[in-house]
C-alpha positions in Angstrom: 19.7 4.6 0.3 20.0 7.0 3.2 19.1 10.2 0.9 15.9 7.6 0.1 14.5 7.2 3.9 15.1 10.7 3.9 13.5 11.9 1.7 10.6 9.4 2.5 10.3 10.7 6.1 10.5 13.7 5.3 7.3 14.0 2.8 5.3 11.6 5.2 5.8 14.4 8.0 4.8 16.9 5.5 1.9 15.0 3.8 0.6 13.7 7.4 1.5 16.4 9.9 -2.0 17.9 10.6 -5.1 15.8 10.7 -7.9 17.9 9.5 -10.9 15.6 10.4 -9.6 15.9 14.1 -9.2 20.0 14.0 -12.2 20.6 12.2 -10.4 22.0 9.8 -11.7 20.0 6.5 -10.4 20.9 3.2 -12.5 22.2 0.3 -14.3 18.9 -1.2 -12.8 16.8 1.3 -15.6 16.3 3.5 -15.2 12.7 4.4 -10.9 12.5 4.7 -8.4 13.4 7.0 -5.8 14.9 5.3 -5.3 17.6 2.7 -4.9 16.0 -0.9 -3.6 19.4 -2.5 0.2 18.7 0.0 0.4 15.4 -1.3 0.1 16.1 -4.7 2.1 19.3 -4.4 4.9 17.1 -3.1 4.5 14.4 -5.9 4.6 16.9 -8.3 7.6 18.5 -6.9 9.6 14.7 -6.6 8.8 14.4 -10.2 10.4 17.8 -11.6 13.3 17.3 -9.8 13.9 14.0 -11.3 12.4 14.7 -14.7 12.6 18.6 -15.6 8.6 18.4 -15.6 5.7 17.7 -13.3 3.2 16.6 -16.5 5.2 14.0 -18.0 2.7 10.9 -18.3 3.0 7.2 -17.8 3.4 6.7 -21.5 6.2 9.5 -22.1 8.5 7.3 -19.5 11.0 6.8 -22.2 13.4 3.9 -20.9 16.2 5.3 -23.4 15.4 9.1 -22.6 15.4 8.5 -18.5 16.3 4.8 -17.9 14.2 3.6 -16.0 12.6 -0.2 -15.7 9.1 -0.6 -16.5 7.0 0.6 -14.2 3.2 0.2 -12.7 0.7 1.1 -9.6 -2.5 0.0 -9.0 -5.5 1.7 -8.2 -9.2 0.9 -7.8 -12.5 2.1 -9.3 -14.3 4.1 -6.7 -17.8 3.2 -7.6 -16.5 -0.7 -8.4 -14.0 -1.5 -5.8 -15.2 -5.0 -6.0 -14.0 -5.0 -9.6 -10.4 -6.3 -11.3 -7.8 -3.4 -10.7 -6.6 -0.6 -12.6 -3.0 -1.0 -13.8 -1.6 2.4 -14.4 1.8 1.4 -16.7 4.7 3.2 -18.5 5.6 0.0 -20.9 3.7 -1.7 -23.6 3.1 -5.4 -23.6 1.0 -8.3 -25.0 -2.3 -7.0 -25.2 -1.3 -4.0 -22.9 -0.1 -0.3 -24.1 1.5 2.7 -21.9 -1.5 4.5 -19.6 -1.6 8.3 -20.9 -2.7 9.8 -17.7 0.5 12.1 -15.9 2.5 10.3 -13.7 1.3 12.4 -10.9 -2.0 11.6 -11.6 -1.5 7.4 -11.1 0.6 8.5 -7.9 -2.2 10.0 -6.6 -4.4 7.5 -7.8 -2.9 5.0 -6.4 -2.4 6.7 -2.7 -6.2 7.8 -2.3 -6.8 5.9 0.6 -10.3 6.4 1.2 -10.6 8.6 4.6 -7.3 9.5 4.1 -7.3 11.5 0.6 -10.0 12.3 -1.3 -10.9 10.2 -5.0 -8.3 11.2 -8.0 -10.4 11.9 -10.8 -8.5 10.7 -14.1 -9.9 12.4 -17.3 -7.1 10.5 -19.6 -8.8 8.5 -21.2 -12.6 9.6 -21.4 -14.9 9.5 -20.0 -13.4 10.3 -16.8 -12.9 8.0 -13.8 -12.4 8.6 -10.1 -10.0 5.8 -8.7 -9.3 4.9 -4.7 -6.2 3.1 -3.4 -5.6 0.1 -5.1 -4.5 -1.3 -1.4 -8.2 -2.0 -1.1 -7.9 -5.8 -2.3 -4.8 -5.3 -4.1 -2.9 -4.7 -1.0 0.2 -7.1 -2.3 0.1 -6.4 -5.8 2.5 -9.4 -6.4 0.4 -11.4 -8.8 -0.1 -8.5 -10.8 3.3 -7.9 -11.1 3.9 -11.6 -12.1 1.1 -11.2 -14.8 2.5 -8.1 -16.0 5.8 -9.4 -16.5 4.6 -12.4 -18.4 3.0 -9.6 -20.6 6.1 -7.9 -21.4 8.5 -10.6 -22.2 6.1 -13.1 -23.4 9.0 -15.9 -24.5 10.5 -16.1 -20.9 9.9 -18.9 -18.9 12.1 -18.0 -15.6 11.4 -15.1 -13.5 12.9 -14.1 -10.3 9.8 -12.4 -7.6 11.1 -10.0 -5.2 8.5 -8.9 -2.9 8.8 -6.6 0.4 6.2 -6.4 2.5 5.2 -3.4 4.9 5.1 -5.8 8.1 2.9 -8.2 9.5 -0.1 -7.1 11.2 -2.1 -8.9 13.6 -4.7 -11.9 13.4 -7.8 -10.1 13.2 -10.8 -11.0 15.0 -14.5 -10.2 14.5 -14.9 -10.2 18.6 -11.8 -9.7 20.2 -12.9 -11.8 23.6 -9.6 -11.4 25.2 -9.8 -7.8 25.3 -12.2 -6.8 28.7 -15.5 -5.4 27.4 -14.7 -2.1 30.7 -10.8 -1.4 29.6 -11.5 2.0 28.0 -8.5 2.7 27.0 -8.6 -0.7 24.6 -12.3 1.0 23.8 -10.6 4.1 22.1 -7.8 2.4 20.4 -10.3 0.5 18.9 -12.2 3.8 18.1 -9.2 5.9 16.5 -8.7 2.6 14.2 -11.9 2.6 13.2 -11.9 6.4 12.8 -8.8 6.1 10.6 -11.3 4.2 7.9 -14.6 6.0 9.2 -13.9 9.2 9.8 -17.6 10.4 10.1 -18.4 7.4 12.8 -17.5 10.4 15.6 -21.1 11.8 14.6 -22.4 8.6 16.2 -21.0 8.6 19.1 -20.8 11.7 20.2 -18.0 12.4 23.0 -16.4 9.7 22.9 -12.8 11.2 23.6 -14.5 11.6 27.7 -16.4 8.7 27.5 -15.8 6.2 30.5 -17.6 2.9 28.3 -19.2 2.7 25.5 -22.4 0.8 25.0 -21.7 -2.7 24.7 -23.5 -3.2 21.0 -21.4 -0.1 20.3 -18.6 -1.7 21.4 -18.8 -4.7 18.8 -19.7 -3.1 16.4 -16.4 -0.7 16.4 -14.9 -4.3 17.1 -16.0 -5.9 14.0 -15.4 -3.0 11.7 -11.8 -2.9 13.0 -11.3 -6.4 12.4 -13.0 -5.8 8.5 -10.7 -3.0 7.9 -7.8 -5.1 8.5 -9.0 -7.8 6.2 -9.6 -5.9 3.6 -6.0 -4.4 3.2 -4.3 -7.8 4.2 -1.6 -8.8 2.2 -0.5 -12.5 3.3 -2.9 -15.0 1.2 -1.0 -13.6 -2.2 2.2 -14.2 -0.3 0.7 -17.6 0.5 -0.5 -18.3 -2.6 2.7 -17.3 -4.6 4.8 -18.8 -2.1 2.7 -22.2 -3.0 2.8 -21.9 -6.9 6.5 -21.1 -6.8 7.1 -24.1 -5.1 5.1 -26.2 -7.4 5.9 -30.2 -7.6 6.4 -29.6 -11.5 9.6 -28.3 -12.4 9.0 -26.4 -14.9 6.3 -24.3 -13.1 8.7 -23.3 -10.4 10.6 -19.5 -9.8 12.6 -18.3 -7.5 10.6 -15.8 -5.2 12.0 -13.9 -2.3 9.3 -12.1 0.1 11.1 -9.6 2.9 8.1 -8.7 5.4 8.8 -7.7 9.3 7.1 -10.1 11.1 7.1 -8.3 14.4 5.8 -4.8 15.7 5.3 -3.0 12.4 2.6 -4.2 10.6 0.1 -2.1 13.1 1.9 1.0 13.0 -1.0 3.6 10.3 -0.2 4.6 7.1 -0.3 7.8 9.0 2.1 7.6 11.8 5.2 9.3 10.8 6.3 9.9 14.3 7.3 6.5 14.8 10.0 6.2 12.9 12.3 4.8 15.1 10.3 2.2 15.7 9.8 1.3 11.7 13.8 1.5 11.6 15.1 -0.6 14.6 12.5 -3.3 13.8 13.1 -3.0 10.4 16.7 -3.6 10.7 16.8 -6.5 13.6 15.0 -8.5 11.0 17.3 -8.3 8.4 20.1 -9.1 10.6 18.2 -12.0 11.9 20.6 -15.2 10.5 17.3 -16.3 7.9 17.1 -13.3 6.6 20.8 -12.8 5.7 21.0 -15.9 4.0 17.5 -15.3 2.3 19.1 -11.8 1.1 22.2 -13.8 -0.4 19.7 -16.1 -2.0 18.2 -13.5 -3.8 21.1 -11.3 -4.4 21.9 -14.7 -6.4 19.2 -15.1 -8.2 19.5 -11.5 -9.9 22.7 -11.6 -10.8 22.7 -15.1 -12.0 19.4 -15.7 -13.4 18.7 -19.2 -12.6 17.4 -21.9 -15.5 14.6 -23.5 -12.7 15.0 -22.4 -9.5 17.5 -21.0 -6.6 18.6 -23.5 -4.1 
């Protein structure tokens, strides 16, 4: 596990280290993102030969024999139909479903192309070519999916066990944030680098804002209401809702056990980008799992997938 975080830490200092939007340093094709999609994909590429003796295996070639592993899927979203049902990238066949054939590289990066953050991944496999966006836009939790795509595989089961973890609750969101004083300038560029995170290009608009003392107030909630739009659009908590209510169905024989481990304090907020705070992701992280409800909900679930229950975990 340690190796793991490691590891993690390690390529999110290297992926996120310099912010080329804020240098002016923008990478070849990347005019609208902030960081340089060749290091991430280098660094994907690299995991995936160390683990697999080749960078171009593809979704499909994930023999379960050959490398055993479990089946396997991201999700990603069309870039010119975001509004549209997601793209499952898999590495199992199912009812109805068969193995994606793009690399597994390719759905990594498809699947991280947070728009302002990397550019689209254009997958030519199979034509015509598609370029896809983070599938976090909408398909932030992709819990339902996975329930769907496990119904799909093993089409005669009736019980199944849904382990979700969460990447921390982030704040209510508000269109005007009222409590906030409309002169504190300091909440005025937080607000700003938020926005910028998702709007990179905005900084044309307002030009010197970094030394401005206030910013117009129509400016002002306007950068309010797109931060509070970003927010929704990435949240992750009515799936959680929602599963949490269909899991707990009043007939029986609807019910599963499902087990959702989600920081509810102080990490939610921290950017996809913020490496440097990793202390902070690791002593929250770890005071809520040695809160008393999360123990026992961790013994629950340990449980449950050892024993597989017949209706539900109690």
């Amino acid at each position: 596990m340690n190796e793991c975080i490691y590891a993690y830490l390690k390529l999110s200092k290297e992926v996120f280290e310099i912010d080329k939007v804020l240098l002016g340093k923008i990478p070849v094709g990347d005019d609208r993102c902030r960081f340089d999609h060749n290091i991430l994909e280098a660094a994907i590429k690299a995991i995936i030969k160390d683990r697999l003796n080749s960078e171009d295996i593809s979704m499909s070639g994930l023999s379960v024999s050959a490398y055993g592993v479990c089946p396997t899927f991201v999700v990603a979203k069309k870039a010119v139909h975001v509004d549209g049902p997601p793209t499952v990238f898999r590495s199992y066949a199912g009812d109805g479903i068969r193995p994606s054939r793009c690399a597994i590289w390719q759905a990594a990066r498809a699947t991280s192309a947070a728009p302002s953050f990397f550019k689209e991944m254009y997958i030519d496999n199979p034509l015509p070519g598609v370029n896809y966006v983070d599938g976090g836009l909408g398909q932030n939790n992709p819990s339902q999916v996975g329930l769907d795509e496990a119904a799909r595989i093993w089409r005669t089961s009736k019980y199944f066990c849904l382990v979700s973890i969460g990447t921390g609750r982030q704040r209510a969101s508000r269109i005007i944030d009222t409590s906030k004083p409309k002169n504190n300038i300091e909440d005025q560029h937080s607000l700003f680098e938020h926005v910028k995170s998702f709007v990179p290009n905005i900084v044309l608009l307002v030009p010197g804002w970094k030394t401005a003392k206030n910013f117009p107030p129509g400016v002002f909630a306007l950068i309010q209401m797109a931060s509070a739009l970003s927010s929704m659009v990435t949240n992750s908590e009515d799936v959680h809702q929602r599963l949490q209510r269909t899991s707990r169905a009043i007939d029986v024989d609807k019910q599963f056990p499902y087990f959702r481990f989600n920081v509810e304090r102080d990490v939610g907020d921290i950017g996809l980008e913020e490496w440097k705070r990793e202390e902070d992701l690791a002593a929250n992280t770890m005071s809520y799992l040695e809160e008393q409800e999360a123990e026992e909900r961790k013994k629950m679930c340990v449980n449950c997938l050892i024993n597989p229950p017949r209706f539900k975990c109690k």
